[in-house]
Kinemage of the C-alpha trace (Angstrom):
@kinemage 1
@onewidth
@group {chain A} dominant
@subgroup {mainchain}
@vectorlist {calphas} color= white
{ca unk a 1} P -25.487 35.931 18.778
{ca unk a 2} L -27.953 32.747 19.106
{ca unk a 3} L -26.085 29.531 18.386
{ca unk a 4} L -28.347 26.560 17.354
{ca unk a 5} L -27.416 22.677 19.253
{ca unk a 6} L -28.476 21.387 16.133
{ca unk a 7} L -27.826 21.396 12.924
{ca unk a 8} L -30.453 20.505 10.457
{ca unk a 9} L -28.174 19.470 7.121
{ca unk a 10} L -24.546 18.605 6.797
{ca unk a 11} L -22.818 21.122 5.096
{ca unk a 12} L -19.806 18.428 3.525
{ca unk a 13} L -23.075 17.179 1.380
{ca unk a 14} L -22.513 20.019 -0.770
{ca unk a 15} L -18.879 19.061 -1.453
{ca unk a 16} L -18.683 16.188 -4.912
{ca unk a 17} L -16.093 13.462 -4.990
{ca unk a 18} L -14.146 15.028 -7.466
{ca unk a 19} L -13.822 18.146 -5.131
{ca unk a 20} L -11.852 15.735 -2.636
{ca unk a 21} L -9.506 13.899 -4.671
{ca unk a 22} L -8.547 12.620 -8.041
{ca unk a 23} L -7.096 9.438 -9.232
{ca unk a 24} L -4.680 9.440 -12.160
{ca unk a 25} L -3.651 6.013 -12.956
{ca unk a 26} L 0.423 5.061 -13.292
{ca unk a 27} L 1.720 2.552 -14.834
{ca unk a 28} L 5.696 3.579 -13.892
{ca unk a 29} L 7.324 -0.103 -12.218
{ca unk a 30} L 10.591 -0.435 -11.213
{ca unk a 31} L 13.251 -1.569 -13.686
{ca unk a 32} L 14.999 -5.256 -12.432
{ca unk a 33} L 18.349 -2.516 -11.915
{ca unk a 34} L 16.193 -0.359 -9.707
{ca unk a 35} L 14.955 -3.740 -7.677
{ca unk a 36} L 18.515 -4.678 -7.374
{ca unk a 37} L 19.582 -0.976 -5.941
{ca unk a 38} L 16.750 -0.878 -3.853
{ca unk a 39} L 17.328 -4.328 -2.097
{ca unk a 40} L 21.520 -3.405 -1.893
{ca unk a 41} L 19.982 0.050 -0.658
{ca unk a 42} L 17.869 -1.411 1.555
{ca unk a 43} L 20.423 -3.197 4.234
{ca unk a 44} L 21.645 0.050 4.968
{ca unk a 45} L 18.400 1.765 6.184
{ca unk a 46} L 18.293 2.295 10.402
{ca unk a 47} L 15.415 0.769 10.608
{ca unk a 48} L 13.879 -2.709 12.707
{ca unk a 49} L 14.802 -5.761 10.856
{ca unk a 50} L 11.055 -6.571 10.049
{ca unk a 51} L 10.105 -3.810 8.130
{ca unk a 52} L 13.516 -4.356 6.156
{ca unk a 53} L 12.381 -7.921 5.453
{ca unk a 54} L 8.791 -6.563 4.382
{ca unk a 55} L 9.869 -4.291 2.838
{ca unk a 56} L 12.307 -6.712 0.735
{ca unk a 57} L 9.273 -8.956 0.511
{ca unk a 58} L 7.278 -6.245 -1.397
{ca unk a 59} L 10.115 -5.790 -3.647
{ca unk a 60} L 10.572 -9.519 -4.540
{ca unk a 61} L 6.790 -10.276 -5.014
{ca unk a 62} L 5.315 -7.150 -6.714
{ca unk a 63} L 2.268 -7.445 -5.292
{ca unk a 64} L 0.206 -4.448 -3.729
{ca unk a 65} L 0.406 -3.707 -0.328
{ca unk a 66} L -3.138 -4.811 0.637
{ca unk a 67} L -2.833 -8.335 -1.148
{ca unk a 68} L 0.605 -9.149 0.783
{ca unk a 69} L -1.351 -7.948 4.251
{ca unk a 70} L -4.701 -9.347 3.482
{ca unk a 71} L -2.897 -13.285 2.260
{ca unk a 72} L -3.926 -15.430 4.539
{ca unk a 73} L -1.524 -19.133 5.174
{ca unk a 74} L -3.760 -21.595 2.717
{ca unk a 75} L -2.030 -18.656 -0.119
{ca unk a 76} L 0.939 -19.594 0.180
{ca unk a 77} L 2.598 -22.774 -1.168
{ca unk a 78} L 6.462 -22.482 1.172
{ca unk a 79} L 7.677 -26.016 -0.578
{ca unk a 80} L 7.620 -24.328 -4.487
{ca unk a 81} L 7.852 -20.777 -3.526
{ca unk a 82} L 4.378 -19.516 -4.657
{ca unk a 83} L 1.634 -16.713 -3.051
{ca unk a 84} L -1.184 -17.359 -4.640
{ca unk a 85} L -3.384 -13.878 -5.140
{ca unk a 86} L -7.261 -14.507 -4.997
């Protein structure tokens, strides 16, 4: 059995997109009664104090996850309580 060093095509070419994953869009949000469990919830979870405070931040902003990591200072307005999303 003769094993080549090279290969000569990539065999993952053959594979489409749609092979890999799908996207189905939601548009499910929590309730302001399922915030409110959540954040009660959320006190109780053994877990380090700063991912229960991001995590509490996510809930209280409803932003996505990459706009709250991506914000940069100049976003965000402490003296009226604002996050400005570019």
């Amino acid at each position: 059995m003769q094993h080549s060093s090279a290969c000569n095509r990539n065999p993952a070419d053959d594979v489409g997109p749609a092979s890999i994953a799908t996207f189905t869009p939601k548009d499910r949000a929590l309730s302001p009664t399922e915030i409110r469990i959540v954040l009660k919830q959320l006190e109780h979870v053994a877990t380090l104090p700063t991912i229960r405070l991001g995590m509490r931040l996510y809930l209280l902003t409803m932003v996505r996850k990459s706009e709250l990591q991506d914000a940069v200072r100049d976003e965000v307005d402490f003296e009226n309580a604002v996050l400005t999303i570019p």
